[in-house]
RODO-2510 file (C-alpha; in nm, 4 decimals, decimal comma):
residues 64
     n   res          X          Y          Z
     1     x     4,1541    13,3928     7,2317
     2     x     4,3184    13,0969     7,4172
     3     x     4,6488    13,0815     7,5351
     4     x     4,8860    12,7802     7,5556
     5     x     4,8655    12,6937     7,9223
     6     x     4,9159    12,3475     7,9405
     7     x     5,2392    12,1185     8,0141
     8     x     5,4737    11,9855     7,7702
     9     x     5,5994    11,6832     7,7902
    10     x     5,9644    11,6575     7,7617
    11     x     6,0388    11,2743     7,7848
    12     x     5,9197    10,9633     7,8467
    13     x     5,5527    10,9937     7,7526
    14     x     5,5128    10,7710     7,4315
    15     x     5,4032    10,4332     7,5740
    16     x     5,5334    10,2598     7,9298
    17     x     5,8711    10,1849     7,8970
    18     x     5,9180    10,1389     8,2716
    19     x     6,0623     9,7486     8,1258
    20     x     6,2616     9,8445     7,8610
    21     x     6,5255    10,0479     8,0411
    22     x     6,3395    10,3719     7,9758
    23     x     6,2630    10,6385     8,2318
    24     x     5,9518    10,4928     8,4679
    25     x     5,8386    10,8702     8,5032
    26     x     5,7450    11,1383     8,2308
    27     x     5,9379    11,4853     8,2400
    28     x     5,7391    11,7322     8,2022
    29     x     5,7151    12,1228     8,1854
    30     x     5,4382    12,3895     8,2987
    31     x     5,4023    12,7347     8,0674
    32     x     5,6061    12,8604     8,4021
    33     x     5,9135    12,6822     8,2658
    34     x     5,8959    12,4146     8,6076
    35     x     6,0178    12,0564     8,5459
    36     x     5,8226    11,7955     8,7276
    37     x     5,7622    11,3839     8,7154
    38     x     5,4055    11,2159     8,6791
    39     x     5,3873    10,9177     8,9002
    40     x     5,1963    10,6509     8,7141
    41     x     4,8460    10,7226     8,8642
    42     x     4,8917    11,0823     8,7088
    43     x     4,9294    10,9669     8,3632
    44     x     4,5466    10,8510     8,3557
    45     x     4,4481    11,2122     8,4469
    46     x     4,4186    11,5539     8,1954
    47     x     4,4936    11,8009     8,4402
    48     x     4,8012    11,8105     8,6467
    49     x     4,9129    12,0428     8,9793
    50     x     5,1987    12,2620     8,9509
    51     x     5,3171    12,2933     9,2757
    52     x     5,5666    12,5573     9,2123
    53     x     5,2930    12,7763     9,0438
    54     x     4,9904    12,7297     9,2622
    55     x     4,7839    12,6245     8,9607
    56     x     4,6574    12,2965     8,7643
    57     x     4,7568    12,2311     8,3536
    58     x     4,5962    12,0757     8,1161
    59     x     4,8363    11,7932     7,9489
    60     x     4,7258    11,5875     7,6541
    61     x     4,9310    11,2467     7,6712
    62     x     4,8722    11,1799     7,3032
    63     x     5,0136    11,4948     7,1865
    64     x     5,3773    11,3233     7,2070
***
């Protein structure tokens, strides 16, 4: 059985809307409850670090 361990994405994920005013960084949020952003380079990868928690994530971009 798997459990959910991967990040949710809070905002800003759905498309670049660094030109329309939007937020230029995603929010998102490890299983842990910690609040990060993903710099641009970041959003072209599956697996993100959680500082906070020691550990990588999976994150899927297109589940937004």
């Amino acid at each position: 059985m798997t459990s959910e361990k991967s990040w949710k994405i809070i905002q800003g994920a759905a498309g670049d809307d660094d030109n329309a005013g939007g937020v230029g960084e995603p929010l998102i949020e490890c299983p842990r409850g910690h609040e990060r952003r993903v710099s641009r380079q970041e959003r072209t990868e599956s697996v993100i670090w959680c500082e906070k928690c020691g550990q990588s994530y999976q994150i899927d971009w297109q589940a937004s």
